[in-house]
C-alpha positions in Angstrom: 47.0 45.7 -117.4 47.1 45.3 -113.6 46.8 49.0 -113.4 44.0 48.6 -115.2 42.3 46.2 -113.1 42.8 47.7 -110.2 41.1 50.9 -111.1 37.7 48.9 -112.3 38.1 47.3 -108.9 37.8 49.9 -107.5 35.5 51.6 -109.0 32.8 48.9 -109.2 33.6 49.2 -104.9 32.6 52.6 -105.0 29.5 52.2 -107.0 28.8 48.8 -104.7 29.1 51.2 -101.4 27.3 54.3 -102.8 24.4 52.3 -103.5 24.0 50.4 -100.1 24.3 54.0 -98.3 21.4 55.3 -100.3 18.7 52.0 -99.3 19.9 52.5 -95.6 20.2 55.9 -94.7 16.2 56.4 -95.8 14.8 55.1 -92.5 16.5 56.9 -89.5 17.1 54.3 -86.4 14.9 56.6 -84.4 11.8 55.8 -87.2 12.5 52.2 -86.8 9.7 51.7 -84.4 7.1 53.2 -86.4 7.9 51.0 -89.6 8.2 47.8 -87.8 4.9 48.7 -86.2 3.1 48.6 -89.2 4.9 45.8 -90.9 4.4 43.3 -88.1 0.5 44.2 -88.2 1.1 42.9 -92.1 3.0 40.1 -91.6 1.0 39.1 -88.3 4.4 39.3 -86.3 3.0 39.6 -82.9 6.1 39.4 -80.6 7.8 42.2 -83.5 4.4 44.4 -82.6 4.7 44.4 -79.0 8.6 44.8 -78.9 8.6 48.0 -80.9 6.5 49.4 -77.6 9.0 50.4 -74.2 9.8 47.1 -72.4 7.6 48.2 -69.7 4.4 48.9 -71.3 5.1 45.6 -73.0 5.2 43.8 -69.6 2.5 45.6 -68.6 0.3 44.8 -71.9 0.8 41.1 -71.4 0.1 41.2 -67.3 -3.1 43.1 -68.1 -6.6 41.6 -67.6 -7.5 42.4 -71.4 -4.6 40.2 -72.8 -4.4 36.3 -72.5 -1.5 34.7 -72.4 -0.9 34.5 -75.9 0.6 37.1 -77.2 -0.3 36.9 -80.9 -3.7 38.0 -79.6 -2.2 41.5 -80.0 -2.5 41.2 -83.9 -6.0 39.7 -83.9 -6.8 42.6 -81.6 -5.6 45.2 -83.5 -7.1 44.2 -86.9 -10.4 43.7 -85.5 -10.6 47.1 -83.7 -9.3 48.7 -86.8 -11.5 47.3 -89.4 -8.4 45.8 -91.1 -9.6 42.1 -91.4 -10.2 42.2 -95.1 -7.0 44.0 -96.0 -4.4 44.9 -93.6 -2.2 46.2 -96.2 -0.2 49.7 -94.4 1.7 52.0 -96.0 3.7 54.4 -93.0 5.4 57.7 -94.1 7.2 59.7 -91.7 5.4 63.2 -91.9 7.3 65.4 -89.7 10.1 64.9 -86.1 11.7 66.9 -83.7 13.6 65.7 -81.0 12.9 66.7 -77.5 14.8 68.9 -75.4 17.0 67.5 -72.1 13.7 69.3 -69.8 11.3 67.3 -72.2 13.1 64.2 -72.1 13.3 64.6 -68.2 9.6 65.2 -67.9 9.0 61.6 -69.4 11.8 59.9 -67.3 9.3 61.0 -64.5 6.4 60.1 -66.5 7.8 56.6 -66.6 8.7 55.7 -62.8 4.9 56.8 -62.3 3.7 54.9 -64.7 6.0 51.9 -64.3 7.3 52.4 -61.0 11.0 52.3 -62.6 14.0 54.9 -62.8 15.3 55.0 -66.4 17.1 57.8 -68.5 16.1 58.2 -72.0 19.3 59.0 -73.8 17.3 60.7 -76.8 13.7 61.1 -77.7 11.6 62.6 -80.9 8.3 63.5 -81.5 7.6 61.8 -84.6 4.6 62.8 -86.8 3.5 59.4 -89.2 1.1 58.9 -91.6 -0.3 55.1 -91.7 -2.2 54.5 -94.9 -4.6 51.2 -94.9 -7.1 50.6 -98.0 -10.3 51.9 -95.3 -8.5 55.4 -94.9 -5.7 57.6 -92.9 -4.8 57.9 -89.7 -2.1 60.0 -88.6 -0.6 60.1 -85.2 2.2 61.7 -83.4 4.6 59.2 -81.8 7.0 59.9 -79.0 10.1 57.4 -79.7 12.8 56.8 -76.4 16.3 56.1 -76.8 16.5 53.5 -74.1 19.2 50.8 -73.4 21.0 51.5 -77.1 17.2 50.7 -78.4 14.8 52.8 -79.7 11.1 52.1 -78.9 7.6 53.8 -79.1 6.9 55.9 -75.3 3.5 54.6 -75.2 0.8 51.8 -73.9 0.8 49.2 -76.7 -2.1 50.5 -79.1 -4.9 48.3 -80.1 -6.5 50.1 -82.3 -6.1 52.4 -85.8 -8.5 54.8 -86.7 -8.8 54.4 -90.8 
């Protein structure tokens, strides 16, 4: 009998692990950014919208003379500029992704301390080809996401507008 036990134990702990692997493992950590992108538009999560963005461009969102000092303004932005203020229902599929090349990776390292006046090495970076899907249409962009500080983030000045 305790044999017996033992082996349903463990094999309701298999089927318990097998299926938590299979809901994680479909969104890579490096497709992370682009998801929460589009779900904080949803759910109005403005400081989730601006941290999926390098910490830099971030900073350099919210010191701009277009922002106030509010940052949910971000999502107000956004949905107005995209035509999303009747629906802003998204739907974001990764499409295609490569990851860049040491020389590639380098090239935006430089890219940054111009932009940002800061020395940082990415540790990894893809090009990552999504598809974000509103009721008003399509638009698909190609996304360059950073390994930086054990975090991913999107390599680009925050975006305020979709084009559906």
């Amino acid at each position: 009998m305790k044999r017996y036990i033992t082996t349903l134990i463990f094999i309701l702990s298999v089927l318990c692990f097998c299926s938590c692997a299979d809901d994680t493992s479909e969104v890579s950590n490096h497709d992370r950014p682009i998801i929460n992108l589009c779900s904080s538009l949803e759910h109005s999560d403005a400081e989730t919208y601006l941290n999926c963005f390098v910490p830099a461009a971030k900073k350099a969102y919210l010191n701009s003379n277009s922002s106030s000092s509010d940052s949910t303004d971000i999502i107000d932005t956004v949905i107005k500029n995209s035509g999303l203020e009747e629906n802003r229902s998204l739907n974001c599929e990764i499409i295609g992704k490569r990851e860049l090349a040491s020389a590639d990776r380098e090239k935006l390292e430089r890219q940054y301390k111009n932009d940002y006046t800061k020395n940082v090495t990415f540790e990894k970076a893809f090009q990552i080809d999504a598809s974000i899907v509103s009721a008003k249409g399509t638009d698909v962009r190609k996304f360059t996401v950073v390994l930086l500080d054990d975090s991913w983030y999107i390599y680009s000045k925050v975006i305020d507008k979709f084009y559906f």
